[in-house]
C-alpha positions in Angstrom: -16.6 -19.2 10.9 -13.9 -19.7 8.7 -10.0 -18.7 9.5 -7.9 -17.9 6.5 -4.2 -17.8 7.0 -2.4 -15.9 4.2 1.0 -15.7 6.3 3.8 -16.3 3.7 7.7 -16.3 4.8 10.1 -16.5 2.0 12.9 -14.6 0.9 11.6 -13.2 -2.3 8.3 -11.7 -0.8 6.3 -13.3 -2.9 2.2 -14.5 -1.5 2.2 -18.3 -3.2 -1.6 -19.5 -4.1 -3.5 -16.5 -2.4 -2.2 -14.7 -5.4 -4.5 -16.3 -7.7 -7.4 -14.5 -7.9 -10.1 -17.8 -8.5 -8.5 -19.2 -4.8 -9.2 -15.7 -3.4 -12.7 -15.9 -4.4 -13.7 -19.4 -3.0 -12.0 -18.7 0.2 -14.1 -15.1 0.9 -17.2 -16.5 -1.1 -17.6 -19.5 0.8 -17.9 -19.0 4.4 -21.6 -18.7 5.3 -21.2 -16.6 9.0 -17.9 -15.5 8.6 -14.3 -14.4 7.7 -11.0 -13.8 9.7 -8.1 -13.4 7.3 -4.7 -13.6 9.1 -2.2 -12.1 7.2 -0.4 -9.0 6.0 -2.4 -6.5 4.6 0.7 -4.4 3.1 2.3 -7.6 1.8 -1.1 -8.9 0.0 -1.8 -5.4 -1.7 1.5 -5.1 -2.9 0.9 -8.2 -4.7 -2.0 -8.4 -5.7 -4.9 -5.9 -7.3 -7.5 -8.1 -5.6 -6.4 -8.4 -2.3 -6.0 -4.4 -2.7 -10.1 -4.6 -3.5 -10.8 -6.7 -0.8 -9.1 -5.1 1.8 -11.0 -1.5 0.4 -14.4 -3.7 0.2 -13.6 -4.8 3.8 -13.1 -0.7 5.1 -16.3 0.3 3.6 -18.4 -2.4 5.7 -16.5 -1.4 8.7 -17.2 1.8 8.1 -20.6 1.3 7.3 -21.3 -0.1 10.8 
């Protein structure tokens, strides 16, 4: 089980290093059992493009279930 904190605090908004998309990648490619991502998903989508393709990936599997 991996833990993935994306909690950013600054004043201009902005996400740091889980805005590149090759560190999003590795860090929801690599876990073998599974993912918890701690974060904002409203923050991260407004972003990013990938997080916004993540977090749609993410509904459908819930979904899914």
């Amino acid at each position: 089980m991996v833990v993935l904190s994306t909690v950013r605090c600054n004043p201009r908004g902005t996400i740091g290093f889980v805005a590149d998309p090759r560190r999003l990648n590795v860090a929801i490619t690599r876990p073998r059992r599974g993912l918890v991502v701690v974060g904002s998903p409203r923050t991260l989508v407004a972003k990013s493009q990938e997080w916004q393709e993540f977090f749609e990936w993410a509904e459908e599997q819930v979904s899914q279930s």
